[in-house]
C-alpha positions as CSV (number, residue, x, y, z in Angstrom):
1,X,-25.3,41.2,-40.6
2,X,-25.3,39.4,-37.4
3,X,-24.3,35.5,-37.9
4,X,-25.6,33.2,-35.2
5,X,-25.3,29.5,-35.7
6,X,-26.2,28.6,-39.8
7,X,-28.2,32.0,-40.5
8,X,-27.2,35.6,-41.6
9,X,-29.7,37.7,-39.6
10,X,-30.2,41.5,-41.7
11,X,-29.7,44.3,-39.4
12,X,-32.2,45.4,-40.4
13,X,-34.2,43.1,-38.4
14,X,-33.3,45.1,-35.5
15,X,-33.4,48.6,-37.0
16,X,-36.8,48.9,-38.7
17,X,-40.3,48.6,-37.0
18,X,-43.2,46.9,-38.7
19,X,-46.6,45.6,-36.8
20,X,-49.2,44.7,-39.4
21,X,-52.3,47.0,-39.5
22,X,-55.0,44.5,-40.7
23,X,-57.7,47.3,-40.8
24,X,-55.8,49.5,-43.2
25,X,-54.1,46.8,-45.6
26,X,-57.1,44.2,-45.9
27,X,-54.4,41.6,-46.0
28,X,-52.8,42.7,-49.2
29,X,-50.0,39.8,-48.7
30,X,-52.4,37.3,-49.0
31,X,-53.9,38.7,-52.5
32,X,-51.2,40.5,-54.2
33,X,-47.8,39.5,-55.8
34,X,-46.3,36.9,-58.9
35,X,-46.6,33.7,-57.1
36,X,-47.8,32.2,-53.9
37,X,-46.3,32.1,-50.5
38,X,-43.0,29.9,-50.9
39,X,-43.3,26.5,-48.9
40,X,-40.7,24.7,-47.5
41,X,-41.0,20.6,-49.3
42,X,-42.0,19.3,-45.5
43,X,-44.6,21.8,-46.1
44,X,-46.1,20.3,-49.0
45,X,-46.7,17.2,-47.1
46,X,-48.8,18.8,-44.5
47,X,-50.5,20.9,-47.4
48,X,-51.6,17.4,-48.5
49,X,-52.1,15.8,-45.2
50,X,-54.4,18.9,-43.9
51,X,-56.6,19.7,-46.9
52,X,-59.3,17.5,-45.5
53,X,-59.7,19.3,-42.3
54,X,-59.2,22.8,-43.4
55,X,-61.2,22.4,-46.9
56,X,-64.2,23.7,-45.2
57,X,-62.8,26.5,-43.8
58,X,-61.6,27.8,-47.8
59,X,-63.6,29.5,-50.5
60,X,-65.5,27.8,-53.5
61,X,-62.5,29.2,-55.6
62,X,-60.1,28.2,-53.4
63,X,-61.1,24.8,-53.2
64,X,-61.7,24.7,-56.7
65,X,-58.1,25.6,-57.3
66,X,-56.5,23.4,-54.7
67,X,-58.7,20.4,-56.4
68,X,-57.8,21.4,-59.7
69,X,-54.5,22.3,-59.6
70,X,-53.2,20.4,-56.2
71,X,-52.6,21.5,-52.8
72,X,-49.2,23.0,-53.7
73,X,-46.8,24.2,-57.0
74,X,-43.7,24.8,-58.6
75,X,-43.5,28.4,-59.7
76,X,-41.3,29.5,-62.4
77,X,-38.3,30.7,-60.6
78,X,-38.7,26.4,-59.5
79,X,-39.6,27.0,-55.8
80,X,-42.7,25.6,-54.1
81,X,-45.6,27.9,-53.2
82,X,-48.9,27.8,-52.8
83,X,-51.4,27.8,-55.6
84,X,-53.3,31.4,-57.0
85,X,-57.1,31.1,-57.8
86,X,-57.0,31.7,-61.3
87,X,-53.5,31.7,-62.2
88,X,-53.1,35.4,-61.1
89,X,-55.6,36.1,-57.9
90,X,-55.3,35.7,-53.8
91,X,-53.4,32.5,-52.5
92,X,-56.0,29.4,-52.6
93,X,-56.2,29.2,-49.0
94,X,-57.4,32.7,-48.3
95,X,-60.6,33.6,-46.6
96,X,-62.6,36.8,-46.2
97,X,-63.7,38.5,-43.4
98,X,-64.7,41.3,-43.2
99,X,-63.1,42.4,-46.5
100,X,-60.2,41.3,-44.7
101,X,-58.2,38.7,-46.3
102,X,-57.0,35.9,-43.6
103,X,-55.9,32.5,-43.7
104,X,-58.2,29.8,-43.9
105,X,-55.5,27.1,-42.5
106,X,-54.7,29.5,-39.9
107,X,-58.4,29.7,-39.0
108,X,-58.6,25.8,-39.0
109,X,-55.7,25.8,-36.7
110,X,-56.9,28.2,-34.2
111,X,-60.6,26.0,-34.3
112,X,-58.1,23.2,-33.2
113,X,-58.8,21.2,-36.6
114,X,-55.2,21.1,-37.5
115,X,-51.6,21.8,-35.6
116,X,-50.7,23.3,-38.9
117,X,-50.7,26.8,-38.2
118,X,-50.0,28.1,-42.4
119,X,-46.5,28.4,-44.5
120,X,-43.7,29.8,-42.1
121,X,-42.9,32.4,-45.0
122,X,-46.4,33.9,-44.0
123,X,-45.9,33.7,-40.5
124,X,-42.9,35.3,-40.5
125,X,-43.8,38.1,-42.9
126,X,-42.3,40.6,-43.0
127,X,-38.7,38.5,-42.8
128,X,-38.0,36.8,-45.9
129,X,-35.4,33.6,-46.1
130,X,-33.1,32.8,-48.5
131,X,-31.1,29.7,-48.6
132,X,-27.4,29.8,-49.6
133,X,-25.5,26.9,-49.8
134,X,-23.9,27.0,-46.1
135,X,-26.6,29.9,-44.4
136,X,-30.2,31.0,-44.0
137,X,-30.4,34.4,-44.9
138,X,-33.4,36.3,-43.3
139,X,-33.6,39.3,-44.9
140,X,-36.5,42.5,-44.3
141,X,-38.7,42.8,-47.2
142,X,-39.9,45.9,-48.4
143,X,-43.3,46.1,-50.2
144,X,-45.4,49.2,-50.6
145,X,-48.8,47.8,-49.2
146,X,-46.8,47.6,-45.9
147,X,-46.6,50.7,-45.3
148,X,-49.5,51.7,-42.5
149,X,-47.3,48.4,-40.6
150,X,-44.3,50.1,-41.0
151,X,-46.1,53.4,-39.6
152,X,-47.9,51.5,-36.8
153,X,-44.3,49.8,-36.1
154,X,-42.9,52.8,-35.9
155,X,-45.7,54.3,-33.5
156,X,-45.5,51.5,-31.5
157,X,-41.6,51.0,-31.6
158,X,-41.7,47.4,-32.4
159,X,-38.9,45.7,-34.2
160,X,-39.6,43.6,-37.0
161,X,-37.9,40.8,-34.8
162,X,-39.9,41.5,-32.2
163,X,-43.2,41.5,-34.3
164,X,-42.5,37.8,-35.8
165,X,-40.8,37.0,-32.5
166,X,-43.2,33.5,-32.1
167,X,-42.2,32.5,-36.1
168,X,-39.0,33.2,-35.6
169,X,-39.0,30.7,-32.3
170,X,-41.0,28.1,-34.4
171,X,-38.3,28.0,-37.1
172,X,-35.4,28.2,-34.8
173,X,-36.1,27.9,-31.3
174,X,-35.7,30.1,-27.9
175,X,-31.9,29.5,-28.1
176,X,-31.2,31.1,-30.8
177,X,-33.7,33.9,-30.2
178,X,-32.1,34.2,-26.6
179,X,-28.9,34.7,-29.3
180,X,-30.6,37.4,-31.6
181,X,-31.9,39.5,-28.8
182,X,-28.3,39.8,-27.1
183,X,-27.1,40.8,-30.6
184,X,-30.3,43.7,-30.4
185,X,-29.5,44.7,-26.9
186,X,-25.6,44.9,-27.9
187,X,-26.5,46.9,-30.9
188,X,-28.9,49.2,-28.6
189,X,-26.5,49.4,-26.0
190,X,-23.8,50.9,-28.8
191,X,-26.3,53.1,-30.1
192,X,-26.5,54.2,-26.9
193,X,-23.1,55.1,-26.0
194,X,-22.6,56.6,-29.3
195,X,-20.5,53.9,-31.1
């Protein structure tokens, strides 16, 4: 575990390689699982203040869900996610292209209709965080329909810090990226001299 200001950093972070391979998993994260993506509460408030600009952008379903249900929910473990079309399906905000599934907020925010980009938990998937009463632990998440990133991560010898290297400077900043990569090249340079 590396500490650097008020997170626990997994070394894994370091260790494992991941790059997402859109043209094998079809966007998997965006249709399978229990719940939706987890939102931070500021989150919730640009959920609500976006919806008018990126409502076009969604599916009838999606939009039907978001109307219906609200632009955001509590799940059952009490954290706030995004809402499933029909209880059970893809994440209401998901698009197809393709037979790809992709963000529709992400869309709108790469047309320029919103500076939202989408959730940070989806930006900085593979890296999950968990909140302890002192720290933010970012922890790598394992999940089966990952595996042609891990294999592409591994073929291209990408870190999964590397790979979510622009979420992880949203959510903290270059300063404390400047910190994790000293921790990487410390750890490389050990590995190196056989320590």
């Amino acid at each position: 575990m590396i500490i650097i200001e008020n997170t626990l950093v997994s070394d894994e972070l370091l260790e494992k390689q991941f790059v997402c391979n859109l043209d094998k998993c079809k966007g998997a994260c965006c249709i399978a699982g229990d719940s939706g993506a987890p939102l931070e509460e500021k989150e919730t408030r640009a959920l609500e203040s976006i919806y008018p600009e990126i409502k076009d952008y969604l599916t009838p379903q999606g939009r039907e869900t978001l109307e219906q249900i609200g632009r955001w929910m509590v799940d059952t473990d009490g954290d706030f996610v995004t809402p499933l079309v029909n209880g059970n399906k893809e994440c209401a905000y998901t698009i197809f292209e393709n037979g790809i599934a992709l963000c529709g907020i992400e869309k709108a925010y790469r047309d320029g209709k919103t500076t939202f980009r989408k959730p940070i938990s989806c930006y900085l998937y593979p890296v999950r965080i968990k909140k302890t009463r002192e720290y933010e632990a970012l922890n790598y998440d394992r999940w089966d329909i990952c595996s042609p990133a891990c294999k592409s991560g591994k073929e291209l010898g990408v870190p999964v810090y590397q790979f979510v290297k622009n979420a992880l400077l949203e959510k903290y900043g270059a300063e404390w990226f400047k910190q994790l990569e000293g921790a990487a090249a410390f750890k490389e340079a050990g590995k190196a001299a056989g320590r």
